[in-house]
N, C-alpha and C positions, 0 to 999 in steps of 0.2 A: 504493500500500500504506500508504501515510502515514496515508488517513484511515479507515482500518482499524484501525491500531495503534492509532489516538489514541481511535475508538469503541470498542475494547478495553479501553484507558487509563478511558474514562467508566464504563465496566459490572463495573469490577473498583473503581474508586474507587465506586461506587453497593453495592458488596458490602461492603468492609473484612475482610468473612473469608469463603476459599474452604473448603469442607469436603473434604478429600482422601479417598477412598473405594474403598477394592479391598475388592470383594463378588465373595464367594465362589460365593454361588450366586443365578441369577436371581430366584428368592422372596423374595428379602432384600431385593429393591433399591425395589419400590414401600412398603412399610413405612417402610424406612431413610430413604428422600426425604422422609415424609411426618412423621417425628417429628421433622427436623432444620429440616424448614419453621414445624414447630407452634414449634418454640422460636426462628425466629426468622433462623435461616442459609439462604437460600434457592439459593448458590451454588454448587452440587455438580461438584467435578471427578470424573468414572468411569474409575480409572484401567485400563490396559490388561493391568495384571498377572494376571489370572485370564481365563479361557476364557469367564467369564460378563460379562465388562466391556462388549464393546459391545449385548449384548442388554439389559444394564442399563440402560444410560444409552438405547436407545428405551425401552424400557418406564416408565420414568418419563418421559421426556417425552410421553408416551400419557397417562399415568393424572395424573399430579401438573401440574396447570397452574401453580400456583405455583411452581415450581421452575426456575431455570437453570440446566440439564446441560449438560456439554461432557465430553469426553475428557482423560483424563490419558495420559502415560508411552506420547507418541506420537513412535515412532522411527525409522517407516520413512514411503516414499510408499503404500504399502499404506493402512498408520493414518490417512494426511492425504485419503485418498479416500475412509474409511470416516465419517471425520467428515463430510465434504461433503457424501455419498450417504447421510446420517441429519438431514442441515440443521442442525446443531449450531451455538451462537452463539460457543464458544471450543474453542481444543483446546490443548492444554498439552505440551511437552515438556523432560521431564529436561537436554536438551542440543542441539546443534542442529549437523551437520555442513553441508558448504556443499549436498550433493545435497539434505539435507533443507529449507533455506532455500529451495532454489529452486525444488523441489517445491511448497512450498507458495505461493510466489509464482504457479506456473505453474497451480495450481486453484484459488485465488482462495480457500483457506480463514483462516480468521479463526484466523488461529498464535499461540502466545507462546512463543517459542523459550526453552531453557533455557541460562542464561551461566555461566559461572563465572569469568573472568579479563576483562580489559580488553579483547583479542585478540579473545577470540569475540563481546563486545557489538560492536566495530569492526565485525564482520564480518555482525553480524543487523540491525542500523543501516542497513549500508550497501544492503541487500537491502530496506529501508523498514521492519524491525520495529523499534522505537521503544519497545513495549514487552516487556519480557520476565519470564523467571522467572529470580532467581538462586536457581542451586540445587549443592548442597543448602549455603543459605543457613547457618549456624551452621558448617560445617567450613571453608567456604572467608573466613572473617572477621566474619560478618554485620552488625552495623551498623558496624563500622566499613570494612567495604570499602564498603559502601553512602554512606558519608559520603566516600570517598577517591573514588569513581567519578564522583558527582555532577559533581566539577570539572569533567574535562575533558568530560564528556558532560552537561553542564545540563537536556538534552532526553529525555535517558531515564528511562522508566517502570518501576519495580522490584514483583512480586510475590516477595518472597523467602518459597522454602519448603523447609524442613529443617531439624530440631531447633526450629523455631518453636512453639509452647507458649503458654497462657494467662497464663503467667508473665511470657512478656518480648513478646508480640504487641502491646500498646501502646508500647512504645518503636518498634518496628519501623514503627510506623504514625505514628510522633509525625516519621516521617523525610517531607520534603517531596517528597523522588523515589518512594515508596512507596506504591502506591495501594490494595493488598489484599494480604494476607498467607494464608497456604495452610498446611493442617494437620489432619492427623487426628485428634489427641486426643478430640474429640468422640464418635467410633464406634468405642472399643476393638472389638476382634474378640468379646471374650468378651461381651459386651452385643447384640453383631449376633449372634452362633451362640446366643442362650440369646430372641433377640425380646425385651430388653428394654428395649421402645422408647421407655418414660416415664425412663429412664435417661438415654439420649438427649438427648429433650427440654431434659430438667433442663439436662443440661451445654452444649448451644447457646444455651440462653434466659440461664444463667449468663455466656458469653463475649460475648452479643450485649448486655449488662446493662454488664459493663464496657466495653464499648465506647461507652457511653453512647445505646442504641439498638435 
């Protein structure tokens, strides 16, 4: 699972910013993919929060080739088969109990479990995930637990997402354990329910801009 995590590690550090995405309705999602790519974000997590989430994330992986989808706010073995059985390169979870670690050791999906304490990174480590999502990254400390984890875990990979923002997404990246950071800002809902996809645009191509890229 080691060299899962660490090709994980590579394709989130080759991204720098994940776009987090709960779409409401399947119509929205090939549009949605394709203005976040024009501007420049090509790394869309589909989270599982609506009924429309995993017809989404196929249907852009259908129509939009420049795009990498994976699943978000994947909580059960259900979700981690649903990833499999769609061939998806990542799948994201808010948190990660041990049935869910070992779920997904046991189908071979490409996880990034979600941590929040030191305990549960011990515990997705010790299962070979290496990398993960702190989440939600701003409540439970964020750079500075990020700085405090580093010590005694040198070797783990941090995508922290929650309350992350345009605002402070460079500092978060400026951290040497952090290889992509996760965030929706980009596709407020009222810009997705009205198709205003050169809104979009704008505000990806602005974050991929300060990111020097």
């Amino acid at each position: 699972m080691n060299n899962a995590s660490n090709s994980l590690a590579d394709l989130l550090r080759a991204a720098r910013l994940v776009a987090v995405l709960t779409i409401q309705r399947v119509d929205q999602a090939v549009p949605l993919a394709r203005a976040l790519v024009a501007g420049g974000v090509r790394t869309l997590e589909i989270t599982l929060r609506t009924a429309a989430g995993a017809d989404s994330a196929a249907a852009i992986k259908e129509a939009v080739a420049d795009a990498i989808v994976g699943l978000g706010t994947v909580v059960s073995t259900r979700d981690l088969e649903l990833a499999k059985s769609l061939g998806l390169p990542f799948a994201f979870s808010p948190g990660a109990t041990p049935d869910l670690l070992d779920a997904a050791v046991e189908l071979g999906v490409p996880f990034v479990p979600g941590i929040a304490t030191a305990s549960e990174l011990i515990a997705a480590m010790g299962r070979g995930f290496t990398t993960v999502k702190l989440f939600p990254a701003e409540q439970v400390g964020g750079i500075g637990a990020l700085k405090a984890l580093g010590g005694p875990f040198p070797t783990a990979r941090f995508n922290p997402t929650g309350g992350v923002s345009e605002a402070n997404m460079g500092l978060y990246l400026a951290l040497p354990n952090v290889v992509a950071v996760g965030g929706s800002w980009m596709a407020p809902a009222a810009d997705v329910e009205a198709g205003n996809w050169p809104a979009i645009t704008d505000r990806a191509r602005q974050a991929m801009d300060l990111l020097g890229g």
